[in-house]
Backbone as a ProteinNet text record, in pm:
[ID]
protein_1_A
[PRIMARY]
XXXXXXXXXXXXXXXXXXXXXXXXXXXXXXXXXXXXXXXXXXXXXXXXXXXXXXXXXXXXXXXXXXXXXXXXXXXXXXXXXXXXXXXXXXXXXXXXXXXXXXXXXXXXXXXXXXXXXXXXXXXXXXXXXXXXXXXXXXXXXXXXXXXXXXXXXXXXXXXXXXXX
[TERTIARY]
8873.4	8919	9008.4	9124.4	9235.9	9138.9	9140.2	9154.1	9227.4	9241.7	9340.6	9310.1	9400.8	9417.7	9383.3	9288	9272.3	9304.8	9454.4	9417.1	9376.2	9315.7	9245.5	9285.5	9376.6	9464.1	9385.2	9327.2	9258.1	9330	9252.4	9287.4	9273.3	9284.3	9223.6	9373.2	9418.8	9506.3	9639.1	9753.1	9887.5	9889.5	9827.3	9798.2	9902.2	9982.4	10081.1	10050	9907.2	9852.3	9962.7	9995.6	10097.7	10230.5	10311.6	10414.8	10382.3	10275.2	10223.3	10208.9	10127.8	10068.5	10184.8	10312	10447.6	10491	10505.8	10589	10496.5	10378.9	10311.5	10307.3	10307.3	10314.5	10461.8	10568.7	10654.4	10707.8	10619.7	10692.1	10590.9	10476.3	10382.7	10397.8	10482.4	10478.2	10403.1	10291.2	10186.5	10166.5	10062.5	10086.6	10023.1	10041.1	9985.8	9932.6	9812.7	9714	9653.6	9695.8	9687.2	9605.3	9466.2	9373.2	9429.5	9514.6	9578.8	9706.7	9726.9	9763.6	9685.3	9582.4	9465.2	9473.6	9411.1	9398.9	9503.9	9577.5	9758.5	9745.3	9711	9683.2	9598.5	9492.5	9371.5	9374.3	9453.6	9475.4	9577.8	9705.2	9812.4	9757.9	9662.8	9610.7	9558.6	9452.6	9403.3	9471.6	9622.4	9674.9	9618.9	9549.8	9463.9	9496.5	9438.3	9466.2	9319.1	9324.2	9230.7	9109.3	9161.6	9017.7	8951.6	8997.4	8932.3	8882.9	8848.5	8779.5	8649.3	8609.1	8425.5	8363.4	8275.5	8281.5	8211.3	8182.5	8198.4	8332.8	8470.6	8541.4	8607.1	8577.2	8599.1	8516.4	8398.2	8339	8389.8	8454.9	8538	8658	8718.4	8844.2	8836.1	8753.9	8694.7	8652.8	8544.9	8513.8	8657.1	8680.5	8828.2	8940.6	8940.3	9030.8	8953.6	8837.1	8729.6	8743.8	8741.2	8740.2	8872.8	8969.6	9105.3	9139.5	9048.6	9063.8	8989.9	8858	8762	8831.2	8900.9	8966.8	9062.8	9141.6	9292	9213.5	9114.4	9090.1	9013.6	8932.3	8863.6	8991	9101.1	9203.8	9322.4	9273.2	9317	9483.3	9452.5	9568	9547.8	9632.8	9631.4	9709.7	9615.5	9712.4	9641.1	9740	9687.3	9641.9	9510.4	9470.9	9471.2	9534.1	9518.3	9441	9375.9	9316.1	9198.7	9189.8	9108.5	8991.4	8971.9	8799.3	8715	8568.7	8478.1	8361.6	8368	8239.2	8137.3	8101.3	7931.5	7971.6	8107	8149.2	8237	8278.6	8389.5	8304.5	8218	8143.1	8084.7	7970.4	7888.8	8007.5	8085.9	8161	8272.2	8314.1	8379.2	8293.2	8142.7	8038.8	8037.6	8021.7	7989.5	8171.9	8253.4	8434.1	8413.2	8376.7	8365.1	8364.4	8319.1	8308.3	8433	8494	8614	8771.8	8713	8851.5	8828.1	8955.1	9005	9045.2	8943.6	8965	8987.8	9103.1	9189.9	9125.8	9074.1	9103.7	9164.8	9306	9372.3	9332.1	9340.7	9281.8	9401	9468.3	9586.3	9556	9523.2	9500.4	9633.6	9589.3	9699	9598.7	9689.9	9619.8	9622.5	9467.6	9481.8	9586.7	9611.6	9727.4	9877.2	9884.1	9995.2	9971.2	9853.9	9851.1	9858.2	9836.7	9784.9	9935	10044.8	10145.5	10242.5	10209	10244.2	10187	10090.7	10029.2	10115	10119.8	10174	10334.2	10432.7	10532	10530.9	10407.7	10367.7	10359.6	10256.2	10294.9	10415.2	10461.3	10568.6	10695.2	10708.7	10783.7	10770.2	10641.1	10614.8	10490	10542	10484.8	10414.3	10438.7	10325.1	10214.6	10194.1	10042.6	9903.1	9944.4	9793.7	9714.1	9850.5	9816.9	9668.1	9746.6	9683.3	9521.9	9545.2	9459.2	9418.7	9459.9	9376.4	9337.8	9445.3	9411.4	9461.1	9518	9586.2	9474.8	9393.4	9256.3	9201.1	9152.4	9127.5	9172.7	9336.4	9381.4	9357.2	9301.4	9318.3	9215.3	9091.8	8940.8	8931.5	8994.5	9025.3	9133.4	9138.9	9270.9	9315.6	9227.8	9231.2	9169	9259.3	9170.3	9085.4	8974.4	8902.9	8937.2	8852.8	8883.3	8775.9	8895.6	8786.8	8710.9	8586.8	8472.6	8573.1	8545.7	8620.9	8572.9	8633.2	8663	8651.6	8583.1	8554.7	8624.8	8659.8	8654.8	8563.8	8463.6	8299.1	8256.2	8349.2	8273.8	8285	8366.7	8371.9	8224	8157.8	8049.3	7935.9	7932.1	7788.4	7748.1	7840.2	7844.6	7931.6	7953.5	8015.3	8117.6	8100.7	8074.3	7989	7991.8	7924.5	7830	7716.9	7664	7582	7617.4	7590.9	7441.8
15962.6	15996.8	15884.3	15924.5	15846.1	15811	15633.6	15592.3	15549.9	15572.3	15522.3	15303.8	15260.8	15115.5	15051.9	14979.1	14902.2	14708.9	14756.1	14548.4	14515.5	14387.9	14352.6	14197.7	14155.4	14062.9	13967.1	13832.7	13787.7	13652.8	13527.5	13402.7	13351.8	13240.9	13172.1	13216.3	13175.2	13171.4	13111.6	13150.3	13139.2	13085.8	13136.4	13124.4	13223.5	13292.5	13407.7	13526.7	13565.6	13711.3	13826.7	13817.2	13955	13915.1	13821.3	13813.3	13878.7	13843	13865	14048.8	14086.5	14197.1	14251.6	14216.1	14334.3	14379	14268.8	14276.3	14311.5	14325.7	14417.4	14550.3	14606.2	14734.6	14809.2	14693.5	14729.3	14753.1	14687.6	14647.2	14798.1	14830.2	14933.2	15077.4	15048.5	15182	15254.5	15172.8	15198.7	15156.2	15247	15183.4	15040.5	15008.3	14868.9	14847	14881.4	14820.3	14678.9	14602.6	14509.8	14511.2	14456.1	14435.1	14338.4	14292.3	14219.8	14367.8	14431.3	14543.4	14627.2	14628.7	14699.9	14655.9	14542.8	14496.2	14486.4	14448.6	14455.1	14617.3	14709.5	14835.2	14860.8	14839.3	14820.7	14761.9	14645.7	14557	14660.6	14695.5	14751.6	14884	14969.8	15104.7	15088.6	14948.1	14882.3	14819.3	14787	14645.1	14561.9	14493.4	14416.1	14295.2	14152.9	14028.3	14049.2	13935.6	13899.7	13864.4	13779.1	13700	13825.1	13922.5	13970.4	14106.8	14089.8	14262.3	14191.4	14345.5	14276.5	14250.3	14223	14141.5	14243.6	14396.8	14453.2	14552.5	14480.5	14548.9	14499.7	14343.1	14374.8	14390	14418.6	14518.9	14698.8	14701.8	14870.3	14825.7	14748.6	14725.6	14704.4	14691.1	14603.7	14758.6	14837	14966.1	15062.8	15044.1	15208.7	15093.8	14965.4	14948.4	15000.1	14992.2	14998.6	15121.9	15270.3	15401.8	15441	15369.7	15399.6	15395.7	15268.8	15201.1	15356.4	15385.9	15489.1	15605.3	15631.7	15745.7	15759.3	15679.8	15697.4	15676.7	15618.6	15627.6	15729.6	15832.9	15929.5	16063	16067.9	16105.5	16066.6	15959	15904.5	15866.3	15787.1	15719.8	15525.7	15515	15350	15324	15148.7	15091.4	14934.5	14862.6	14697.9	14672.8	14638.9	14598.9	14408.8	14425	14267.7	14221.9	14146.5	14085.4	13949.4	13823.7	13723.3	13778.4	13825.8	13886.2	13791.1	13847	13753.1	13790.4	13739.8	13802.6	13890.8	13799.1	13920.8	14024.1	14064.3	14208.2	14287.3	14257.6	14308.2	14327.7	14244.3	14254.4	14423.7	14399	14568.3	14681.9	14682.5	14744.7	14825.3	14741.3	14739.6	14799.4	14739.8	14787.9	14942.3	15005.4	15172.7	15227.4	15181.4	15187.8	15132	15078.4	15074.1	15190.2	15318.2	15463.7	15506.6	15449.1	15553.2	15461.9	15363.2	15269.5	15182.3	15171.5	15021.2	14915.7	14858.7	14737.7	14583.8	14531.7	14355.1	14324.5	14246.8	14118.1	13995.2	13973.6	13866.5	13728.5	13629.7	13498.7	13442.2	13451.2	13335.9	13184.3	13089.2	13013.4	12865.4	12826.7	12672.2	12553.7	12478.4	12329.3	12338.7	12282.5	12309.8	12263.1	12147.5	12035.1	12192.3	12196.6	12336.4	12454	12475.6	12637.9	12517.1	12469.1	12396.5	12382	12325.8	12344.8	12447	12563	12691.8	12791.4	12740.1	12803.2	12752.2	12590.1	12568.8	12651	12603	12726.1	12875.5	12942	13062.7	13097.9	12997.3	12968.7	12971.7	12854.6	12850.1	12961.3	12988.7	13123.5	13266.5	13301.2	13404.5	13376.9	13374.7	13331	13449.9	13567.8	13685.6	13673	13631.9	13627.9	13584.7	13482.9	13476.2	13573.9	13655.5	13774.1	13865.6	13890.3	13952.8	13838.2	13735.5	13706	13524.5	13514	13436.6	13299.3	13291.9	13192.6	13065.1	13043.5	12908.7	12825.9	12885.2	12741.5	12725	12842.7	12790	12676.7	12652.5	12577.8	12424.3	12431.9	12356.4	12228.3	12327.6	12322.5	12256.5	12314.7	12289.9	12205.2	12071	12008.2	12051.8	12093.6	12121.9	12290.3	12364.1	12493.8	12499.6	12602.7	12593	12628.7	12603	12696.2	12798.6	12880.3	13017.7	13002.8	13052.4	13054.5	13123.9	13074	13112	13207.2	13328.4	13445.6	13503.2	13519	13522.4	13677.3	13694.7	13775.1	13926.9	13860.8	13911.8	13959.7	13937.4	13888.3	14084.5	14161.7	14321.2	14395.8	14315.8	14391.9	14265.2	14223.9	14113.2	14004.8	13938.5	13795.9	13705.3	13603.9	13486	13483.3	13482.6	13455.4	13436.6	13358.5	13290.3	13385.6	13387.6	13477.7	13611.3	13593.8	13721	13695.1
11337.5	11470.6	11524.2	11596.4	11636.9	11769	11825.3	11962.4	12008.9	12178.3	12198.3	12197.8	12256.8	12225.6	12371.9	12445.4	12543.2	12524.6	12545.3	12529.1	12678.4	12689.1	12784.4	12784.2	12899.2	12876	13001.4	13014.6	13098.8	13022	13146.3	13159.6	13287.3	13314.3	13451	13549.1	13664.5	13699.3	13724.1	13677	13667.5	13500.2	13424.2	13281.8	13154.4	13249.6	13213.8	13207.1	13227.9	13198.4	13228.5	13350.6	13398.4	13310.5	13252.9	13241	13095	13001.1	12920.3	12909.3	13012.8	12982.2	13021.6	13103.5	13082.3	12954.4	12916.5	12752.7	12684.7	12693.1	12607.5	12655.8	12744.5	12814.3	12767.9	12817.7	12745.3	12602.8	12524.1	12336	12317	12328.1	12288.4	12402.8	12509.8	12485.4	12583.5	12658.5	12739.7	12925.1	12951.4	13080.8	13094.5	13251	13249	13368.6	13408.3	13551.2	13558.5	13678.3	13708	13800.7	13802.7	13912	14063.9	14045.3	14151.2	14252	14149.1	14202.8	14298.5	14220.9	14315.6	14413.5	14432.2	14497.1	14624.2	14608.9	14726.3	14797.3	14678.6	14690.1	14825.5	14856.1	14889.4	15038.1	15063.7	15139.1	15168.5	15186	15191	15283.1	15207.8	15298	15427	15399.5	15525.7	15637.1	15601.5	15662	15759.7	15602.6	15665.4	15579.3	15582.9	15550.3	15405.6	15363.2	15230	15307.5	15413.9	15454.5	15533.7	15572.6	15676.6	15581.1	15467.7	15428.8	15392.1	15431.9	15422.1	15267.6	15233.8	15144.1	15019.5	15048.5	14931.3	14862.8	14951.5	14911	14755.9	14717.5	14620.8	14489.4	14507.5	14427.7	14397.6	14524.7	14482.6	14482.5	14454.8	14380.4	14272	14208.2	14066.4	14024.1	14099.7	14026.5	14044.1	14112.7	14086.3	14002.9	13992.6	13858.7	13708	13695.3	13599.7	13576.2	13704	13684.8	13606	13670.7	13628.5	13476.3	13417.8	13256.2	13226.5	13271.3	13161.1	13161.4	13270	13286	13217.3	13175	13083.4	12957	12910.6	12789.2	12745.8	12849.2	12815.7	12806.3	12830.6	12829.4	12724.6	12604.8	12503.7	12496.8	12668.4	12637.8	12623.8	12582.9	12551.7	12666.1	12663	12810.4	12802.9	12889.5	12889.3	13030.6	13017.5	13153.7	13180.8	13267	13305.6	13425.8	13408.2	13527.9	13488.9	13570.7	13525.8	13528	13440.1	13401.6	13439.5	13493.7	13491	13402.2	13277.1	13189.2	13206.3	13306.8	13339.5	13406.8	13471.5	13517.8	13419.6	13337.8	13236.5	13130.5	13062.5	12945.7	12953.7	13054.8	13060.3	13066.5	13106.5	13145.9	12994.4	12909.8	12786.4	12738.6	12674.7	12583.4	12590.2	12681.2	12605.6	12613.6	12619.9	12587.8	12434.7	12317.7	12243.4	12151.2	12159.3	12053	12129.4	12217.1	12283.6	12270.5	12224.4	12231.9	12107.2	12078.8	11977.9	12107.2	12117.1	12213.8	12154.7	12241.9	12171.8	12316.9	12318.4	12414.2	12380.7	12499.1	12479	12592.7	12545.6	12675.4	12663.5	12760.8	12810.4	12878.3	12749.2	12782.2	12781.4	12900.8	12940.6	12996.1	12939.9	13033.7	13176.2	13221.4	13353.2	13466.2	13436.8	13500.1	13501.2	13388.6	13415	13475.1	13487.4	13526.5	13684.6	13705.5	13858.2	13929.3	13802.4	13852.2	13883.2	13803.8	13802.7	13956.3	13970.6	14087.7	14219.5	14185.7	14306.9	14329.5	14228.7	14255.3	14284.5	14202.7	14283.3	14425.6	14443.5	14613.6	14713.6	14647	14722.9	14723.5	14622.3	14580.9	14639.3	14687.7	14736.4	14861.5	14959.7	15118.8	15140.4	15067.6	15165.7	15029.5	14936.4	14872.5	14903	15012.8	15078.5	15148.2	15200	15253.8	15150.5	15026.1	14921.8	14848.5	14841.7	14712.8	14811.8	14908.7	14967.7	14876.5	14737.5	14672.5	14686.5	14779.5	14805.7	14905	14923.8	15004.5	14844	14711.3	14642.8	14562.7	14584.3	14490.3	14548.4	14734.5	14809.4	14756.8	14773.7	14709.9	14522.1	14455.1	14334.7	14242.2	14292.3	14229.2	14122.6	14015.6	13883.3	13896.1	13846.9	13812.6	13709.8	13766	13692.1	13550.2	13412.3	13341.1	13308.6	13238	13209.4	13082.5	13064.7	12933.4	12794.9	12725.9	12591.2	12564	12509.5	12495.1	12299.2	12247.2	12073.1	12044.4	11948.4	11888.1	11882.8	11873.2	11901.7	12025.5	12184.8	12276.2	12322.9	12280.6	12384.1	12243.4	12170.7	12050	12138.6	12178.6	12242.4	12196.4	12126.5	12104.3	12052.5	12096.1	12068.3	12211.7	12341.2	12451.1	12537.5	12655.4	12742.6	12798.3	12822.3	12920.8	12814.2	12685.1	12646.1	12573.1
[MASK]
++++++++++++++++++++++++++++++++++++++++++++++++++++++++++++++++++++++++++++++++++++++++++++++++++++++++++++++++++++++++++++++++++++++++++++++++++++++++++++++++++++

């Protein structure tokens, strides 16, 4: 039986994921949902600011990006989802997408000192994102971004990642 293809393109932030997951959307052919999309999405219907949504909205930004992935793949289409995954929400989530998908996970990983500098031009480059993602007190808070848990081979079958 043919599946369709879920790459799953994650990394800490300003690590290249979206620049990444275009050109893969584009070279293959497929669509491409971006949880930061959602998100703008979300904020955008509301017009409302980041700081001011209550604090289970992004748990349903996280589930209708999640519905959106099961839905195109129960519909056998392939597509690259990007977004800085956080293990213990992405992991459960992949596991029963396994009999329905050929799933890649990709980790865009950089030195932190660079993604740190990359962020800061992000910033400065685009003045309405705080609006959206409220991440510029994090970077305030965080001289160094954090990094993200290493990502195996193994880690969308239940092991050889953090947490599993």
């Amino acid at each position: 039986m043919t599946k369709p293809l879920l790459i799953v393109v994650t990394g800490r932030p300003a690590s290249g994921k979206t620049t990444l997951s275009q050109i893969l959307s584009e070279e293959i052919k497929c669509p491409l949902l971006s949880r930061d999309e959602f998100k703008e999405g979300y904020i955008n219907t509301f017009q409302s600011h980041h700081k001011d949504l209550p604090a289970a909205s992004s748990l349903d930004i996280y589930a209708a990006f999640s519905q959106t992935i099961e839905l195109l793949l129960l519909k056998n289409i392939s597509l690259v989802a990007e977004a800085a995954f956080q293990h213990k929400l992405w992991h459960p989530k992949l596991m029963p997408l396994l009999d329905r998908a050929d799933i890649r996970i990709v980790l865009c990983d950089i030195a932190p000192e660079l993604a740190r500098s990359r962020f800061i031009d992000r910033m400065a480059s685009d003045a309405g994102r705080e609006k959206f993602h409220g991440d510029g007190v994090e970077l305030l808070q965080h001289p160094v971004l954090r990094p993200v848990p290493p990502v195996g081979p193994q880690s969308a079958r239940g092991g050889g990642a953090p947490g599993t």
